[in-house]
C-alpha positions as CSV (number, residue, x, y, z in Angstrom):
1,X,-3.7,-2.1,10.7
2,X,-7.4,-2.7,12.2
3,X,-9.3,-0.7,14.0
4,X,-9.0,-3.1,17.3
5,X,-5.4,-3.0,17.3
6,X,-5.1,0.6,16.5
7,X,-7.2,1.7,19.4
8,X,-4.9,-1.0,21.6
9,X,-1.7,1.3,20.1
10,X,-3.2,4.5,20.9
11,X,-3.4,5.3,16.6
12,X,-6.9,4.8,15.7
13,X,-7.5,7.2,12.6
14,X,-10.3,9.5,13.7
15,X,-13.4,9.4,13.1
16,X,-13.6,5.8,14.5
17,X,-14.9,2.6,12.9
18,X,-16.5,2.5,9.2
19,X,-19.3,-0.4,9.0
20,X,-19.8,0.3,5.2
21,X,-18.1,1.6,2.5
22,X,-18.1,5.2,3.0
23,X,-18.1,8.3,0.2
24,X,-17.6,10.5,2.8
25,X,-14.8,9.1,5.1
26,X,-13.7,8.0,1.1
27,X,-13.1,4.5,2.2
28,X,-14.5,1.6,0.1
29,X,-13.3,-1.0,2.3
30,X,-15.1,-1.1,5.9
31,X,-13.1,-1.6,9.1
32,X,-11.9,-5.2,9.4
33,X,-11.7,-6.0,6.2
34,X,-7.8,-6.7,4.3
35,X,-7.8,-4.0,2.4
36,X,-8.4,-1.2,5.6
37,X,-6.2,0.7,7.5
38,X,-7.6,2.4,10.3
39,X,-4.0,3.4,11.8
40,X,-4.4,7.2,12.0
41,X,0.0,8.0,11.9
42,X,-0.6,6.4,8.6
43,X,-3.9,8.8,7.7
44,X,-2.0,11.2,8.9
45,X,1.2,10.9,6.7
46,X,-0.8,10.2,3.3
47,X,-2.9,13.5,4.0
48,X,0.5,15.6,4.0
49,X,1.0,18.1,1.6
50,X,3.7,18.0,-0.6
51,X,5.2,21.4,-1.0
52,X,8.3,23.2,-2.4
53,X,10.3,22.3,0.9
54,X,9.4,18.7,1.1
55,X,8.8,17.9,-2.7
56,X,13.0,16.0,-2.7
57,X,12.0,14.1,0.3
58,X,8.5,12.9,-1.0
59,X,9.9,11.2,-4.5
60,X,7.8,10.6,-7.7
61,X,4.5,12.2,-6.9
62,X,1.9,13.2,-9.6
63,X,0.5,15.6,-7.4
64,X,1.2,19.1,-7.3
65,X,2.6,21.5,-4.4
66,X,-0.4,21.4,-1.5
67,X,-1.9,18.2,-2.6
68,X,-1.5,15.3,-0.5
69,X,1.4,13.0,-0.8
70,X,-0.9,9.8,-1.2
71,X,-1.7,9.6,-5.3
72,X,-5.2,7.6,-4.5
73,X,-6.2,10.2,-1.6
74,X,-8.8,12.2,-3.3
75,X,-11.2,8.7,-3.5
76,X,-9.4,6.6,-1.2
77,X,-8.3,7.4,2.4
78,X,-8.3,4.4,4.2
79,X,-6.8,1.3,1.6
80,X,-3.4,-0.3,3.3
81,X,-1.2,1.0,1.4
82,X,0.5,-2.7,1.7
83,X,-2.2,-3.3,-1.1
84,X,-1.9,-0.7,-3.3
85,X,-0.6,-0.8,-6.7
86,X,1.6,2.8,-5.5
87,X,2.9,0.9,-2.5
88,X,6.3,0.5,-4.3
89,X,6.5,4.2,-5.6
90,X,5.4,5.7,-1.9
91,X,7.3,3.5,0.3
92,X,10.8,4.5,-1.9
93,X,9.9,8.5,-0.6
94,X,12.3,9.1,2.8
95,X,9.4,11.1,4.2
96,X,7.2,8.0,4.5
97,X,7.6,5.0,7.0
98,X,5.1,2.3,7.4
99,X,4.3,1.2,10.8
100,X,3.7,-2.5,9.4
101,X,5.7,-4.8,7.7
102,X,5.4,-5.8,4.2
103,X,3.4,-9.3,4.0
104,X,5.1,-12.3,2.6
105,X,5.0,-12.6,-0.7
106,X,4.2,-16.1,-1.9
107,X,4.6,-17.1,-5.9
108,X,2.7,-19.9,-7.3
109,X,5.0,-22.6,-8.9
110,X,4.1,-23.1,-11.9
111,X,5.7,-19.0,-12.0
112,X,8.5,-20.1,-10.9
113,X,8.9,-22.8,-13.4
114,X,8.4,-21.0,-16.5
115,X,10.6,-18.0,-14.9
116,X,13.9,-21.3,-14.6
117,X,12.3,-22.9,-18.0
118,X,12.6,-19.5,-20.1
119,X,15.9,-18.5,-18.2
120,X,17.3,-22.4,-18.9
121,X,16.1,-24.0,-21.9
122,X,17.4,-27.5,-20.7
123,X,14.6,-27.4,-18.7
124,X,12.1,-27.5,-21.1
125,X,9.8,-30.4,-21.2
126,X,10.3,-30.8,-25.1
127,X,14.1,-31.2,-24.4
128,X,14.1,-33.3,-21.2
129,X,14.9,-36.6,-23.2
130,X,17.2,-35.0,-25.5
């Protein structure tokens, strides 16, 4: 979620906007950008410390009791976890909820040919006048 629509929900992620990729605020993409999320429920939630009482809940984690739930969060605060390559492994945990949906996923066709070619070999271009 951006910044401008956080603020609008009453979520913005302290400490407000970052202009530039930031080691500090640990964010490498700025606010605006794709890649940002400046919703601060989300912050919030990814900070959380898995413990002995939560650890069921949280899923697959490679962190240990009273690190933080997100697997990036020690370099990375403020990526959308919609583009994460954990996205998948995080979302599965019952103790984490995003506030966005999931964007559309779109395949390019010449995937989805070769996934119906390998699955059908009638439809191979070598056996189409066969």
């Amino acid at each position: 979620m951006n910044g401008g629509k956080s603020n609008a929900a009453g979520v913005a992620a302290p400490p407000g906007p970052i202009t530039v990729s930031n080691v500090r605020e640990r964010s490498f993409f700025p606010s605006g950008e794709t890649h940002h999320c400046a919703h601060g429920n989300v912050l919030l939630a990814k900070s959380s410390e898995i413990t002995a009482e939560n650890r069921a809940r949280c899923g697959r984690r490679s962190g240990e009791d009273g690190e933080a739930f997100c697997e990036i969060w020690s370099f990375e605060q403020r990526l959308c976890c919609r583009t994460c390559a954990f996205e998948r492994v995080c979302t599965k945990a019952q103790v984490f909820q995003l506030p966005c949906q999931a964007p559309v996923q779109i395949e390019p066709a010449a995937a989805v040919r070769a996934r119906h070619v390998a699955a059908s070999p009638a439809l191979h271009p070598n056996n189409a006048f066969r």
